[in-house]
Phi, psi and omega in degrees: 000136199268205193268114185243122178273337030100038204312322146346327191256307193328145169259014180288331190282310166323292188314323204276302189274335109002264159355243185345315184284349197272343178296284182309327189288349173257347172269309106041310212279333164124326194318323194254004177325306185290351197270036182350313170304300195288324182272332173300315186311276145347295181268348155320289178326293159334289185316305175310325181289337181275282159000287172329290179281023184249265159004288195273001167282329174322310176318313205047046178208142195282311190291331159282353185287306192299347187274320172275345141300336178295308171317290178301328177320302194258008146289336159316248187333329135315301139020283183284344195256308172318338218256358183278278180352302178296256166007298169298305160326320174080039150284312182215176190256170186307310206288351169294310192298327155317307175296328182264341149305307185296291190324312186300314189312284210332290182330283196313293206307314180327289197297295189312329154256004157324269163349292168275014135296326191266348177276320173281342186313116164317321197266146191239015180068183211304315179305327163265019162256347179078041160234062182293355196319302199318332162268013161272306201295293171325000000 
């Protein structure tokens, strides 16, 4: 994997946020207008995964990157656990909950090697290589 100055350029941080609009755009559908509660939770959630892996690449160190991953990680489930509610609720239907399922699976296997990449990797990142120039250049 070459070197991404970017959280942008990642593509798990792509996925995610794909992932949130696809969120919002199902809350969006008129069903949850009354629940308030469940669409603050639900975009929170959303939100936190992306957020996360923005923060912990932001960190520039492999061990807080992982550490926020994990943080997106388990808002990811938190997510899927709001989207049984919506679901139960007749907010949305199974096959919408599919769909946002199939996403999640995508999402988790994405972070997860993520993850074990960033544990087996030698550069262990920018704050222990002593190479802030770049963020002087900036």
């Amino acid at each position: 994997m070459g070197t991404v100055w970017d959280f942008e350029n990642l593509e798990i941080w792509q996925i995610s946020r794909k992932f949130v609009n696809d969120i919002y755009n199902i809350i969006d559908n008129g069903f949850f207008k009354k629940d308030i509660a469940l669409i603050v939770q639900l975009k929170r959630a959303a939100i936190s995964i992306m957020s996360n892996i923005a923060e912990g690449f932001m960190r520039y160190g492999n061990k807080e990157f992982i550490q926020f991953l994990f943080i997106a990680r388990g808002s990811i489930g938190e997510v899927k656990s709001h989207l049984y509610i919506a679901m139960d609720r007749n907010y949305i239907n199974r096959e919408q909950f599919n769909i946002c399922e199939r996403s999640i699976k995508e999402l988790l296997n994405k972070v997860d090697a993520f993850i074990k990449y960033l544990i087996s990797a030698d550069y262990k990142g920018i704050k222990y290589k002593k190479q802030l120039e770049h963020i002087k250049k900036t």
